[in-house]
C-alpha positions as CSV (number, residue, x, y, z in Angstrom):
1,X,11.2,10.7,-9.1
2,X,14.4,9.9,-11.7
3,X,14.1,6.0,-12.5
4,X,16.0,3.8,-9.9
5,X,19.3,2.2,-11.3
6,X,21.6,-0.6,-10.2
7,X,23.6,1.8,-8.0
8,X,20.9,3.3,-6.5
9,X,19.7,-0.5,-5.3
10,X,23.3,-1.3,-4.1
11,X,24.1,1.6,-2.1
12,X,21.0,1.0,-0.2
13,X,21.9,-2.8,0.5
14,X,18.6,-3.7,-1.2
15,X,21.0,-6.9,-2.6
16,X,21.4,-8.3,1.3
17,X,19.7,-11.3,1.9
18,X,19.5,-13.3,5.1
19,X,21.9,-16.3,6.3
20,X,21.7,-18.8,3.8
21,X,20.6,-21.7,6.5
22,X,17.3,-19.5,6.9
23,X,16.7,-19.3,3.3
24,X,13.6,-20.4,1.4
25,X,14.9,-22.6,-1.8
26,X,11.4,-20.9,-3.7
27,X,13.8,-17.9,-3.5
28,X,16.8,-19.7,-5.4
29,X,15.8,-17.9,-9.1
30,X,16.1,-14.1,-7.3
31,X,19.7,-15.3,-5.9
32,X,22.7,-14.2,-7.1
33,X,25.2,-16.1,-5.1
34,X,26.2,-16.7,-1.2
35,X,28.5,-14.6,0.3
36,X,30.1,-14.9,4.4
37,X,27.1,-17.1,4.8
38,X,24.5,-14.9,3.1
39,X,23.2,-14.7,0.7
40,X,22.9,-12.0,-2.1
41,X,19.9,-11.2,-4.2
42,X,20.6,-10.4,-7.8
43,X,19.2,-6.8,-8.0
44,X,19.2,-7.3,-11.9
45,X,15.9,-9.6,-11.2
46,X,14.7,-6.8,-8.3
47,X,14.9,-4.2,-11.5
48,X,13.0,-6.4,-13.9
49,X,10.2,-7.4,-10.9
50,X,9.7,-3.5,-10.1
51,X,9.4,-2.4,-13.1
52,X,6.5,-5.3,-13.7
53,X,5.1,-4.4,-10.9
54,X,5.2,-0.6,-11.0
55,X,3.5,-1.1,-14.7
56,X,0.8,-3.2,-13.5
57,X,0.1,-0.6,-10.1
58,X,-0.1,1.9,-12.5
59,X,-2.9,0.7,-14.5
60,X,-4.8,-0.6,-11.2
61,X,-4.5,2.9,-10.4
62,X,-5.4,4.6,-13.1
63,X,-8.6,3.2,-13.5
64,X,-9.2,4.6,-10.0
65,X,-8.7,2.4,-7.4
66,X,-7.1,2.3,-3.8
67,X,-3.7,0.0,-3.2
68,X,-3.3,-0.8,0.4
69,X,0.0,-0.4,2.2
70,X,0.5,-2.9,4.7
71,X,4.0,-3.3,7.2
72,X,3.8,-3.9,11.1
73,X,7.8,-4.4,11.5
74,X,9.1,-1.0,13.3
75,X,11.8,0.0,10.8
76,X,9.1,0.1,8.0
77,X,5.6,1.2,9.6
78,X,6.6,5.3,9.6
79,X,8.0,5.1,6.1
80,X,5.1,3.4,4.3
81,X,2.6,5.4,6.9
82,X,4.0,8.3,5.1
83,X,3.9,7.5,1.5
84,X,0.6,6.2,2.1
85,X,-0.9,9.1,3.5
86,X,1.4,11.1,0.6
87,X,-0.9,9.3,-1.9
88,X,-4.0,9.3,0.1
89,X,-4.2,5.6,0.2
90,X,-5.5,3.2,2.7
91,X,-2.9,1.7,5.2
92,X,-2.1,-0.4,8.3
93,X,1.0,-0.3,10.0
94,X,0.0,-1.1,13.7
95,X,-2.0,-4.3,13.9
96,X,-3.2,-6.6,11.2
97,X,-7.1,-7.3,12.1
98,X,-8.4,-10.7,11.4
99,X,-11.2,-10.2,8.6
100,X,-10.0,-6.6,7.9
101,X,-10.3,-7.8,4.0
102,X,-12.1,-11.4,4.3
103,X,-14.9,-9.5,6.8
104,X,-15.1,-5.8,5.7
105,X,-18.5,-5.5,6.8
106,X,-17.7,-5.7,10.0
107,X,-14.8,-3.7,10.2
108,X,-16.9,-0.9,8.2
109,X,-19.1,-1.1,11.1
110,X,-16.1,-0.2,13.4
111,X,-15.2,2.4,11.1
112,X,-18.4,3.8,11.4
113,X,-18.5,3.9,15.0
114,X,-14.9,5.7,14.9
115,X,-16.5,8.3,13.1
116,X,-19.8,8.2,15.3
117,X,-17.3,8.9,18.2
118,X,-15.6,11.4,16.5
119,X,-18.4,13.6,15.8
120,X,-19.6,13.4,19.1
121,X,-16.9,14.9,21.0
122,X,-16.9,18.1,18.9
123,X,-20.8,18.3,20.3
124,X,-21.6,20.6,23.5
125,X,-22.9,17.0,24.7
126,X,-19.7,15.5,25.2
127,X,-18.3,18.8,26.9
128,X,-21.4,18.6,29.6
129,X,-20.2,14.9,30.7
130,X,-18.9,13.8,33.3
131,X,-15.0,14.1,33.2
132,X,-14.7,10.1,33.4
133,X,-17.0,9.3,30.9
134,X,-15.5,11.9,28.6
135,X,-12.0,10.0,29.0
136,X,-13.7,6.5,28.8
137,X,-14.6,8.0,25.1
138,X,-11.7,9.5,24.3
139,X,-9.0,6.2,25.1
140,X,-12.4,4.4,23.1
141,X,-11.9,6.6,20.4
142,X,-7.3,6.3,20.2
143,X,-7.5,3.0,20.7
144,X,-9.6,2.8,17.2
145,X,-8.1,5.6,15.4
146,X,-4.8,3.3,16.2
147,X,-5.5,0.2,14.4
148,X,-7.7,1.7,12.2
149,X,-6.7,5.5,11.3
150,X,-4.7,4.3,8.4
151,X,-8.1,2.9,6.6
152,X,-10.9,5.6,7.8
153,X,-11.5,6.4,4.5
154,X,-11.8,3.3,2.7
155,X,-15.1,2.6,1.7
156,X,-14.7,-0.9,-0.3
157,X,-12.2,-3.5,-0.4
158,X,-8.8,-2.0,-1.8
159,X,-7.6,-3.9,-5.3
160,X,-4.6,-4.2,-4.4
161,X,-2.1,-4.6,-1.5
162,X,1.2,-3.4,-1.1
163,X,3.1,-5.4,1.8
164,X,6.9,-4.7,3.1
165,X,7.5,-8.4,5.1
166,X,5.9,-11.1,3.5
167,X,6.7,-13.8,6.4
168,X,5.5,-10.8,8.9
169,X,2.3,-10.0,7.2
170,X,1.1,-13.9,6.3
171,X,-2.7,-13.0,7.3
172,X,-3.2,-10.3,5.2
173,X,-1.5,-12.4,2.5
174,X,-4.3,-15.4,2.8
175,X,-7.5,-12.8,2.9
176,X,-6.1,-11.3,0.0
177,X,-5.6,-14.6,-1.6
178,X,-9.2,-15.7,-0.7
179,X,-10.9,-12.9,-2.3
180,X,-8.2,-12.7,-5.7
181,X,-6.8,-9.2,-4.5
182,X,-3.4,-8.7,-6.0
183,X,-0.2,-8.8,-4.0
184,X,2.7,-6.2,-4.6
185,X,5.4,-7.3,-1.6
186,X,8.8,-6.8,-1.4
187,X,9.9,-10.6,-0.7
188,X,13.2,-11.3,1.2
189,X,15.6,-14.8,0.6
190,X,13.6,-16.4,3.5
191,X,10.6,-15.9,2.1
192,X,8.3,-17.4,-0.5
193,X,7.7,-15.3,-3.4
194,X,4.9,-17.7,-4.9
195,X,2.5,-16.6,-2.0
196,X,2.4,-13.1,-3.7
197,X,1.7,-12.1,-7.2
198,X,4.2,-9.1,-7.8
199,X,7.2,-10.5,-5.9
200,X,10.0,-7.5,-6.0
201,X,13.2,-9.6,-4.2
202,X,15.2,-7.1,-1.7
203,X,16.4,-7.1,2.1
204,X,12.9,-5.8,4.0
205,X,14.8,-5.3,6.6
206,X,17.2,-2.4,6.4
207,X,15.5,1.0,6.5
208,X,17.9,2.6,3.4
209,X,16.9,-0.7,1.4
210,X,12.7,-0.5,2.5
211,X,12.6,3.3,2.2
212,X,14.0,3.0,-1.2
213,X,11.5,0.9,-2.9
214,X,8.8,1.6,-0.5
215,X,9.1,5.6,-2.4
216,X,9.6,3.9,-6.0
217,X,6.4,2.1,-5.9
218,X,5.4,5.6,-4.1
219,X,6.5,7.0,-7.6
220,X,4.6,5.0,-9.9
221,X,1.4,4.9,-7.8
222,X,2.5,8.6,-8.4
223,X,2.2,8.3,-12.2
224,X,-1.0,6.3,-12.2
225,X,-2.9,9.0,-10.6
226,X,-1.7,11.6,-13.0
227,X,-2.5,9.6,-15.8
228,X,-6.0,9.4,-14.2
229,X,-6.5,13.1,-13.6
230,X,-4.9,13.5,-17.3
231,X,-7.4,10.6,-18.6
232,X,-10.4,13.1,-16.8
233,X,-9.5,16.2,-17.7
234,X,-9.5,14.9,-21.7
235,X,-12.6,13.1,-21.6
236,X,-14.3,16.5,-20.3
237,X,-12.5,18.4,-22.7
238,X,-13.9,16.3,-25.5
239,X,-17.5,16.0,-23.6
240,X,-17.4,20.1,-23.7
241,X,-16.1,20.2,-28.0
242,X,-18.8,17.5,-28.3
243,X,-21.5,20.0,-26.5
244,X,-20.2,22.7,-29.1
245,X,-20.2,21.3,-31.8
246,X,-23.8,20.1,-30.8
247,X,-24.3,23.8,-30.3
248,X,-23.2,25.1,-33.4
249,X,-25.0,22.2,-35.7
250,X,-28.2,23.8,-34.1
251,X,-27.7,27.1,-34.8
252,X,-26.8,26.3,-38.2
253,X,-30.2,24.8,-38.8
């Protein structure tokens, strides 16, 4: 994806902010001025935080770990479920559990049983039961892969979160502050951007303005795993000259 510019931020309303009387002062350095009673964010700053931000996911990716998306609101959860699953990263976009960071063990345990459940109904077994107790395990089995589908695949904490709706997603926000996980977030004017640590100022609440940024941090997440896959294939390329040369020093002797 081309690098995002001024006019690709204003066109997609990224600059509207909410009515100034619901504002969060915190927000004040992000704000360009007030306008019919809202207020505008200066997407000069929005550039300079993204492309922080899209620098510093890059590296966490690189090194080869997961970023997890997070956004309940409805205009956001289909677009970041998307990307997400684009990138093969973790994400939740129904229902923030309590402890799904600050108590992973027991969340792995449910994840476990998901794919416990899972596994059985592809047996003969399940097809012998009884038709209730084959639905019983079936709802059993939605109701999990609903609020917990998006991380099936995680097997340790992500190092990194990604979060559309800062106000929205406040306990995912303090279990990732607890345990020192960074905090990518796209931070509206009535929010406060110190809660997070990569604060990118933009309305998170029109779908042109979320879907936007939601696919540029997509894009460098992007970047990181190539670099990664790059960074791979080198080291086995010099692995395999190191082996040859090894090789040939022998048969030289």
């Amino acid at each position: 994806m081309s690098k995002i510019e001024y006019k690709d931020l204003l066109d997609a309303g990224v600059h509207f902010g909410h009515l100034t009387r619901k504002w969060d002062p915190r927000m004040a350095p992000y704000i360009f001025m007030e306008k019919n009673g809202i207020h505008i964010i200066d997407l000069n700053k929005t550039l300079a935080c993204l492309d922080e931000a899209s620098a510093a996911i890059k590296q966490i990716v690189r090194s080869g770990k997961k970023v997890m998306f997070v956004a309940t609101k409805k205009q956001a959860k289909d677009l970041v479920a998307d990307e997400a699953r684009r990138l093969n990263m973790p994400y939740v976009t129904e229902r923030w559990l309590g402890g799904m960071l600050t108590n992973f063990a027991t969340i792995r345990k449910s994840l476990k049983k998901m794919s416990g459940l899972e596994k059985m109904m592809k047996e003969d077994s399940f097809k012998n039961m009884a038709k209730k107790e084959r639905l019983m395990v079936s709802r059993q089995k939605e109701k999990m892969e609903t609020v917990l589908g998006g991380i099936a695949d995680l097997s340790r904490l992500p190092a990194a979160l990604f979060i559309v709706d800062i106000k929205r997603e406040h306990i995912a926000i303090a279990e990732a502050q607890k345990l020192g996980i960074p905090v990518f977030a796209l931070v509206d004017t009535n929010s406060n951007p110190n809660e997070v640590d990569f604060p990118i100022p933009a309305n998170d609440d029109a779908f042109k303005s979320v879907n936007l940024l939601v696919k540029a941090f997509g894009a460098a997440i992007e970047e990181g795993l190539s670099e990664r896959k790059k960074d791979k294939e080198d080291a086995k390329l010099s692995e395999e000259e190191e082996a040859k040369r090894a090789v040939d020093a022998e048969t030289k002797e």
